[in-house]
C-alpha positions as CSV (number, residue, x, y, z in Angstrom):
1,X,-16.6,16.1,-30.0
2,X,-17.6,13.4,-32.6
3,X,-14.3,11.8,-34.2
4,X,-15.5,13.2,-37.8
5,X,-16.0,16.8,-36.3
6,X,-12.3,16.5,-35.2
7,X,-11.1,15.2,-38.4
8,X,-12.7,17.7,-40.6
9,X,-10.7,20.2,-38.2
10,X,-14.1,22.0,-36.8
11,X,-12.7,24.5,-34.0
12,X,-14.1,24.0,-30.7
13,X,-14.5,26.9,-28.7
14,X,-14.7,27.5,-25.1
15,X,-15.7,30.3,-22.4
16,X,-12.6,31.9,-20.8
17,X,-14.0,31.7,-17.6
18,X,-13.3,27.9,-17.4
19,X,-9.8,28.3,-16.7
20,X,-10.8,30.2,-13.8
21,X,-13.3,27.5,-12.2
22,X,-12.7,26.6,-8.9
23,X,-12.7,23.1,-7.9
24,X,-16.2,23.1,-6.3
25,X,-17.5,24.4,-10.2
26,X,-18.1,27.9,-9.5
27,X,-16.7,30.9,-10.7
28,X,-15.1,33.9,-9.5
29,X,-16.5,37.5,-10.7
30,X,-16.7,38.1,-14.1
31,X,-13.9,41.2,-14.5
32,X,-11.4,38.4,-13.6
33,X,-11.9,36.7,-16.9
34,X,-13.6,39.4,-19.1
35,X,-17.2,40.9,-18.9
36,X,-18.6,39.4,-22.0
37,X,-16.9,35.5,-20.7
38,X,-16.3,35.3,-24.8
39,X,-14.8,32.0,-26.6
40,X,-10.9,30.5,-26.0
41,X,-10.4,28.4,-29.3
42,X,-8.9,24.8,-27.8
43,X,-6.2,24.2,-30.3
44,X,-5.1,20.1,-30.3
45,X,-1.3,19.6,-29.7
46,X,-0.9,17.1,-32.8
47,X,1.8,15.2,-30.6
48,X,-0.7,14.7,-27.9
49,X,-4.0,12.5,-29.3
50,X,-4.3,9.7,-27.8
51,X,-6.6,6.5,-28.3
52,X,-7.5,5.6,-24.7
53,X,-6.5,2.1,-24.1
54,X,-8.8,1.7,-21.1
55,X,-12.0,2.7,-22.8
56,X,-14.2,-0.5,-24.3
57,X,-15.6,1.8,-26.7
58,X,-13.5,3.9,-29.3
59,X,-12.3,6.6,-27.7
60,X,-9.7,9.4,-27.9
61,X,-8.4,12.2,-25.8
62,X,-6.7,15.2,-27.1
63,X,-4.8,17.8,-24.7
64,X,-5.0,21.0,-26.2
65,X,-3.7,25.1,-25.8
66,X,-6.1,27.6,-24.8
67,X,-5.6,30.2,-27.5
68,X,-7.4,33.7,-27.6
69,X,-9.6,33.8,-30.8
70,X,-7.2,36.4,-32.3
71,X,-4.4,33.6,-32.3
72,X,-2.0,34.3,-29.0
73,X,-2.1,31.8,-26.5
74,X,-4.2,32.9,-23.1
75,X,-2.9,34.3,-20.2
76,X,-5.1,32.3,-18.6
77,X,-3.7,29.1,-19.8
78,X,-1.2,27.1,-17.1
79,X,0.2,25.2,-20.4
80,X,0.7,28.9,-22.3
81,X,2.3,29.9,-19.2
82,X,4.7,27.2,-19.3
83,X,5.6,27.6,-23.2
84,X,6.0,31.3,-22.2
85,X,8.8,30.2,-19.9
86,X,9.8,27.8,-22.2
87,X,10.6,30.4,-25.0
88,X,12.2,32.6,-22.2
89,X,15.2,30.0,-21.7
90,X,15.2,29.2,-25.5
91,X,15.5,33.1,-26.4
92,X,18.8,33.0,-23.6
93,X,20.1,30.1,-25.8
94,X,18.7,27.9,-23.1
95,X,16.8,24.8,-22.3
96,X,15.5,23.3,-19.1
97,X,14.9,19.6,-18.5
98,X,12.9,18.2,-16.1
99,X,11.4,15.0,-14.3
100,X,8.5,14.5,-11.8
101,X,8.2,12.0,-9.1
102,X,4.6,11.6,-8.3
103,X,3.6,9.8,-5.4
104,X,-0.7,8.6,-5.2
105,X,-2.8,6.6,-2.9
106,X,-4.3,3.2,-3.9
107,X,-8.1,3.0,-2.0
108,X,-11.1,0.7,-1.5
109,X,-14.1,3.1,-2.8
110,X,-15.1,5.4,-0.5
111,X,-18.5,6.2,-0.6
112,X,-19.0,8.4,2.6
113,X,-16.5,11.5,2.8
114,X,-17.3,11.5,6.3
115,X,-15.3,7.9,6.8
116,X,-11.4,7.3,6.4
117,X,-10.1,6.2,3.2
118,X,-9.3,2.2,3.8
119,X,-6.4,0.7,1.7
120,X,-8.3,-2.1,-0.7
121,X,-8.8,-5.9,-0.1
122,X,-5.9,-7.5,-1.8
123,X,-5.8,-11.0,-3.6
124,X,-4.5,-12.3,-0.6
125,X,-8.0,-11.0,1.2
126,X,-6.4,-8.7,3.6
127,X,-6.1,-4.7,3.3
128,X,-2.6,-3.2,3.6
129,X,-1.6,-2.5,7.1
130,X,1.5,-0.1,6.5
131,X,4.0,-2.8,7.0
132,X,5.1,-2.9,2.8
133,X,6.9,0.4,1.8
134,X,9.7,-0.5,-0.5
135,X,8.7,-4.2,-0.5
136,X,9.4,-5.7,-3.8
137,X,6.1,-7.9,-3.1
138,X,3.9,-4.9,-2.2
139,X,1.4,-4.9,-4.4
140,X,1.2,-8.2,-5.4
141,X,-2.5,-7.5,-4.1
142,X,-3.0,-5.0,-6.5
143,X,-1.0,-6.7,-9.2
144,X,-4.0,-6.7,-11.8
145,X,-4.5,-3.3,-11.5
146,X,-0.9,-1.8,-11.6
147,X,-0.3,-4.8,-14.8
148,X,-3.1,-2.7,-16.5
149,X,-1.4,0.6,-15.8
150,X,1.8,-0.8,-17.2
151,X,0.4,-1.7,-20.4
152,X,-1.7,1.7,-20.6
153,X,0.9,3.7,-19.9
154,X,3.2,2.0,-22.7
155,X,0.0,2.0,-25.3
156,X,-0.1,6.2,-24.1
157,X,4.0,6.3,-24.7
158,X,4.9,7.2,-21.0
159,X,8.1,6.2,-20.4
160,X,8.5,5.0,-16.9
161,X,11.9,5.4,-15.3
162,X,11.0,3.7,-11.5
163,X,8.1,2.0,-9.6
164,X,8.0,1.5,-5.7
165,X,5.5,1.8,-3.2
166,X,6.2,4.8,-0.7
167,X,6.1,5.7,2.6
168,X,2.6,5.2,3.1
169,X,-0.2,2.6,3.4
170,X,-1.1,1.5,-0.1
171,X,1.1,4.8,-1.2
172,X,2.8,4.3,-4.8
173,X,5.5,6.6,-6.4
174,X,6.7,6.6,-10.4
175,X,9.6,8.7,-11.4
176,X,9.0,9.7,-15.2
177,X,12.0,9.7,-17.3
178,X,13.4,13.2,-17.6
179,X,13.0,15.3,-20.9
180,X,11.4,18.7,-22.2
181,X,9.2,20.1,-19.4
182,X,5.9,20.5,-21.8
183,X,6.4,17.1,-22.5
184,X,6.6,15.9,-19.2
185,X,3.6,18.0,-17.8
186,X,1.6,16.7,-20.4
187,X,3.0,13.4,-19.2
188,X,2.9,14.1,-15.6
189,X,-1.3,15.3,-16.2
190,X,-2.0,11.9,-18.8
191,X,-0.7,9.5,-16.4
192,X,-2.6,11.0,-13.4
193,X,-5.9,10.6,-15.5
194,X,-5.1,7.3,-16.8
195,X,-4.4,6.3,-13.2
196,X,-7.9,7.3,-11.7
197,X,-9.9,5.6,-14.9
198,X,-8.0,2.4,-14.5
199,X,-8.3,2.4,-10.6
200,X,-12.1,2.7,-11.8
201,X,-12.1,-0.5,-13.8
202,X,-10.8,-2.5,-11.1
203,X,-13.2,-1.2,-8.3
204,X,-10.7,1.0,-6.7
205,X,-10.1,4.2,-5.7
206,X,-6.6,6.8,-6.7
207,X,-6.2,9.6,-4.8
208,X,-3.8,12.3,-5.6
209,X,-4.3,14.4,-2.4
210,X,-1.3,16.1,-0.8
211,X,-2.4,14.4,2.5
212,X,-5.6,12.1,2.4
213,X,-4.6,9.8,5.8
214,X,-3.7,11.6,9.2
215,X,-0.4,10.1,11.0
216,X,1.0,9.1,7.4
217,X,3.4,10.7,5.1
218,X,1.7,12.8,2.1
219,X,2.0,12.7,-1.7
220,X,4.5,14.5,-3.7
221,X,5.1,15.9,-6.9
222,X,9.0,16.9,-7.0
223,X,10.6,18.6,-9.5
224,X,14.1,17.7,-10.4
225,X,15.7,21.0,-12.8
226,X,18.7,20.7,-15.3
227,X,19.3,23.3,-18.1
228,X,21.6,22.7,-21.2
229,X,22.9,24.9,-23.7
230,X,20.7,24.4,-26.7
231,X,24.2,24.3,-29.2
232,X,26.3,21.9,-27.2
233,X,23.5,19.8,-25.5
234,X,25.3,20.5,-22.0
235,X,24.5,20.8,-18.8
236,X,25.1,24.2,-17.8
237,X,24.9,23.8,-14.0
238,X,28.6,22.2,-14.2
239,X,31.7,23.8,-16.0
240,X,34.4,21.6,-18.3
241,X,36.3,20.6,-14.7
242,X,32.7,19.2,-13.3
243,X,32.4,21.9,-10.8
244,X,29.0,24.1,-10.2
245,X,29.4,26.8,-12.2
246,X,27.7,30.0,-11.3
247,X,24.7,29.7,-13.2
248,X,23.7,26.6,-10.7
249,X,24.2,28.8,-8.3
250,X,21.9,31.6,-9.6
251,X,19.2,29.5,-10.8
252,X,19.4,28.5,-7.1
253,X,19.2,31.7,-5.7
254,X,16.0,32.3,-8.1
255,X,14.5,29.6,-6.1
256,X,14.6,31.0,-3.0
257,X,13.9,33.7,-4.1
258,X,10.2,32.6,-5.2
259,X,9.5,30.1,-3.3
260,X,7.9,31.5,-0.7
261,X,6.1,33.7,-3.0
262,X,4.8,31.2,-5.5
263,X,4.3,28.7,-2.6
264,X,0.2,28.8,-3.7
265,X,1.3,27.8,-7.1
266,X,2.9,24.5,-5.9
267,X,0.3,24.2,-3.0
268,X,-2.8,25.1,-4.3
269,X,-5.3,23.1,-2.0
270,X,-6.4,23.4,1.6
271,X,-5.1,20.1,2.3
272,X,-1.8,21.1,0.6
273,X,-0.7,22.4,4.0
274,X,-1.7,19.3,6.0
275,X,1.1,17.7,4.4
276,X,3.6,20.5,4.9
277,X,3.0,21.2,8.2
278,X,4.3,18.0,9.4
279,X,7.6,18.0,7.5
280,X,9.4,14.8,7.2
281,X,10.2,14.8,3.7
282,X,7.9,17.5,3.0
283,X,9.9,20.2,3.4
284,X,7.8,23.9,4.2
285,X,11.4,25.7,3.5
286,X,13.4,27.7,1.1
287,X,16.6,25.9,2.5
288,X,19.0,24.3,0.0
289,X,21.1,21.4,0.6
290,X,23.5,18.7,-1.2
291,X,21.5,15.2,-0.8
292,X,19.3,16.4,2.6
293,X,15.5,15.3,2.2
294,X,14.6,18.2,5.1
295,X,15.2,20.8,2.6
296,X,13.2,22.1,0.2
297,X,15.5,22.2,-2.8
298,X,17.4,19.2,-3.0
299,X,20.9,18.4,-4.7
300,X,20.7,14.8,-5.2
301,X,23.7,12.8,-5.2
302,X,25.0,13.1,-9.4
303,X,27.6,12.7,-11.7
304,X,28.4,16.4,-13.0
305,X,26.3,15.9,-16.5
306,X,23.3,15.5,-14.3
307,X,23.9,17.4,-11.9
308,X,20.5,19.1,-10.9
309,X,18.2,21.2,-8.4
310,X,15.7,19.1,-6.9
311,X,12.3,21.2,-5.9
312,X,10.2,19.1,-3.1
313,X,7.7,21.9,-2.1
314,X,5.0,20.7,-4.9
315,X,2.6,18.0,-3.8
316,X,0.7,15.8,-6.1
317,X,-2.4,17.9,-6.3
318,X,-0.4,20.4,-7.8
319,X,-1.2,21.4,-11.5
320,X,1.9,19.8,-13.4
321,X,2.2,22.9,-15.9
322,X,1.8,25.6,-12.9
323,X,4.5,23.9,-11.0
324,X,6.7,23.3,-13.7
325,X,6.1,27.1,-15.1
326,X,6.9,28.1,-11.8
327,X,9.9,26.6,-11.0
328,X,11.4,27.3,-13.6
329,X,10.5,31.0,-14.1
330,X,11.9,31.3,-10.3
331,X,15.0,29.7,-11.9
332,X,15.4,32.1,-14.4
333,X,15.3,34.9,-12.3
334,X,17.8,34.1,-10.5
335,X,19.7,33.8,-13.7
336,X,18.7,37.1,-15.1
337,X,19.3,39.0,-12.6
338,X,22.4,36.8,-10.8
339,X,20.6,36.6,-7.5
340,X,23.3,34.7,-5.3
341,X,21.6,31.6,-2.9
342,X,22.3,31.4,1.0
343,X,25.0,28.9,2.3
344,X,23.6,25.3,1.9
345,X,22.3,23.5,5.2
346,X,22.9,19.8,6.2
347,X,22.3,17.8,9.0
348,X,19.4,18.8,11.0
349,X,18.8,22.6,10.8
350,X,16.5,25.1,12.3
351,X,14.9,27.3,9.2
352,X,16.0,30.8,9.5
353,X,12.4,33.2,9.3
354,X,13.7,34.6,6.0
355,X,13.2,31.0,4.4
356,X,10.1,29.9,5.6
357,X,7.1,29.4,3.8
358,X,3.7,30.2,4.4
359,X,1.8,27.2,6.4
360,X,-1.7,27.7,4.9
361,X,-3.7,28.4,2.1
362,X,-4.9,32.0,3.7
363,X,-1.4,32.9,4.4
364,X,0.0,31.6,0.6
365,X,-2.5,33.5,-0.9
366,X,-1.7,36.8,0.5
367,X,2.3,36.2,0.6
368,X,1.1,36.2,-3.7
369,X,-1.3,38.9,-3.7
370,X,1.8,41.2,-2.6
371,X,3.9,39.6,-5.2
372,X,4.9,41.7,-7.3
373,X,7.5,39.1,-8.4
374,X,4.5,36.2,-9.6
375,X,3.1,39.5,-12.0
376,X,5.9,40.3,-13.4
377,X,6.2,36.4,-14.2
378,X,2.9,35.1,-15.1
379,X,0.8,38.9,-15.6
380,X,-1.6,40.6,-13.1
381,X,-4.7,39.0,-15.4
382,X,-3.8,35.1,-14.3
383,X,-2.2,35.9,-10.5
384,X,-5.3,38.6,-9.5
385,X,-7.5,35.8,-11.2
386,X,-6.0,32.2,-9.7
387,X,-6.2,34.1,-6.4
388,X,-9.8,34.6,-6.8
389,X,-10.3,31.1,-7.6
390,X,-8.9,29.6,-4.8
391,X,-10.3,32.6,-2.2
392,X,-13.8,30.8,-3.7
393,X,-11.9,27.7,-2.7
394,X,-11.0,28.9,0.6
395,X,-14.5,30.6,1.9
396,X,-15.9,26.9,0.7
397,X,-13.6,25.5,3.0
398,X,-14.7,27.8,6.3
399,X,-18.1,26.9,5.9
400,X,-18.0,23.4,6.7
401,X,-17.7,22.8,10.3
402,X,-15.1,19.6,10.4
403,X,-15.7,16.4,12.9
404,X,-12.7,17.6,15.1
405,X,-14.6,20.9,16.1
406,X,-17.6,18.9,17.3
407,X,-15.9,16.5,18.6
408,X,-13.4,18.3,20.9
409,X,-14.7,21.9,20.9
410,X,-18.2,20.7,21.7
411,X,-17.8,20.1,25.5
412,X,-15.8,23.0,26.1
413,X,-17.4,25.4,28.4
């Protein structure tokens, strides 16, 4: 909308069935977002304008709620959700903090979907042959761009804790400082737009696909978790002697308890699964372990005031507020209802059937249509309609025929 139309505080309205298109811009039926499709009234976050340091012409961007006309926030809305959970903790005298780590792919445009992505042609005039992860010189190829990001992500007030390029060929990672989970999903969603309009700028390409290159580690979102006790300002995952208490241990046990459940939620692409079924350091598992990267929640090495639970399920095409809302609601479950975890793993472990996960989209989707868990959470009007969503998503999918089929199934008699 105009600035002067956003000044003068003119509402802008929306149709409810937005939050339910699917990523290809269709819709699912209409009973999943009510008949008449009537108007969501985008309400601006006041904290959350933002002049857009990249654009050459005045520009702002303002991340909003999706409220219902009559004033509640929608169930539709990932960022209500969130708050809902939010207000859940604060109403047990309760707080979470968390952090994301968000790993992304640095490309040469790619104008045929058909061809690999290529790493870009650096300053030096070579492209990136896999050779650089966790080289402090890594991407002095790329240094323009990233020196850009830098300077847009301080004009934007994102805080940035580390930098380092990953695993990957031309695969970066930044760990956002940790802090108030709305906060840091509207962090986590700002800096993922920032980084594809920048990329743009410079002639290049970001990609936050869980798995864009075969034969190389994917991208990540984790998901380290810490509560405190909104009085004292403590961590309440470690008692007065520095020792777990049991409410680490329950908020644990929530975890696995949902993980498998809400495993759509933090995987919510086809290609989600490409990067979890080959599991170094994607971890397909409701396994817990102290400082193991195979399992899928993580306690990282800490001193007992930071002592945390690390989630490493999401991957970085995962909606930051879903995730978040999810994680943490899992959490809180556990609390609520003092649901103890199973004995932590280390070393190299086989995954017991009761903590697997599902292993594609098809089977994540109907592990949370039987959920009775993700309704009682989130409300049968946002699970029965995200499910229909990505089933749109899904039947998309199956009718392309890939280039492996033709090329291998072809000649087979």
């Amino acid at each position: 909308m105009t600035a002067e139309g956003f000044l003068e505080g003119r509402r802008l309205q929306l149709a409810r069935g937005v939050l339910l298109q699917c990523i290809m811009g269709g819709y699912p039926a209409a009973r999943f977002y009510g008949s008449d499709d009537g108007d969501l009234a985008l309400i601006a976050e006041p904290t959350q304008i933002h002049r857009l340091p990249w654009s050459d012409d005045p520009r702002a961007l303002a991340i909003c709620d999706a409220d219902e006309l009559t004033g509640e926030s929608s169930n539709l809305s990932t960022r209500g959700q969130l708050k809902k959970v939010i207000a859940r903790y604060a109403a047990r005298g309760l707080a979470p903090v968390v952090a994301t780590e968000l790993e992304f792919f640095v490309f040469a445009p790619n104008t045929d979907p058909s061809q690999p992505f290529r790493p870009p042609v650096g300053l030096d005039g070579r492209r990136e042959d896999g050779q650089s992860a966790f080289s402090i010189s890594s991407n002095n190829g790329l240094r323009p761009f990233f020196n850009e990001v830098y300077k847009c992500m301080a004009a934007l007030g994102l805080p940035r804790d580390t930098f380092m390029h990953e695993m990957g060929v031309s695969q970066f990672e930044i760990n956002l400082l940790h802090g108030d989970p709305l906060l840091l999903a509207d962090q986590t969603f700002l800096f993922k737009h920032l980084l594809k309009e920048v990329a743009l700028k410079h002639g290049l390409t970001v990609v936050c696909m869980a798995k864009p290159l075969a034969h190389t580690p994917g991208s990540s979102m984790h998901i380290h978790q810490s509560i405190v006790d909104i009085n004292s300002g403590k961590n309440v995952f470690s008692d007065e002697n520095g020792q777990p208490t049991a409410m680490f241990r329950h908020f644990i046990g929530g975890q696995q308890a949902g993980m498998a459940e809400f495993t759509a939620l933090f995987a919510p692409n086809v290609n989600s699964y490409q990067r979890l079924c080959h599991p170094y350091a994607s971890p397909n598992n409701a396994c817990w372990s102290h400082d193991n990267r195979a399992a899928g929640l993580r306690i990282p090495a800490s001193s007992p005031v930071a002592r945390r639970v690390e989630n490493r399920l999401p991957g970085a095409d995962a909606n930051p507020y879903l995730a978040i809302a999810a994680s943490l609601a899992a959490g809180l479950h556990g609390i609520e209802h003092e649901l103890e975890p199973t004995e932590a793993i280390q070393g190299e472990f086989e995954v017991p059937d009761n903590l697997s996960l599902p292993c594609t989209l098809h089977a994540a989707l109907e592990r949370l249509k039987r959920s009775q868990l993700a309704r009682e959470l989130f409300g049968q009007e946002f699970i029965e309609g995200y499910i229909a969503s990505k089933t749109m998503e899904l039947t998309s999918f199956f009718d392309e025929i890939t280039p492996w089929e033709r090329r291998v199934l072809a000649a087979q008699a």
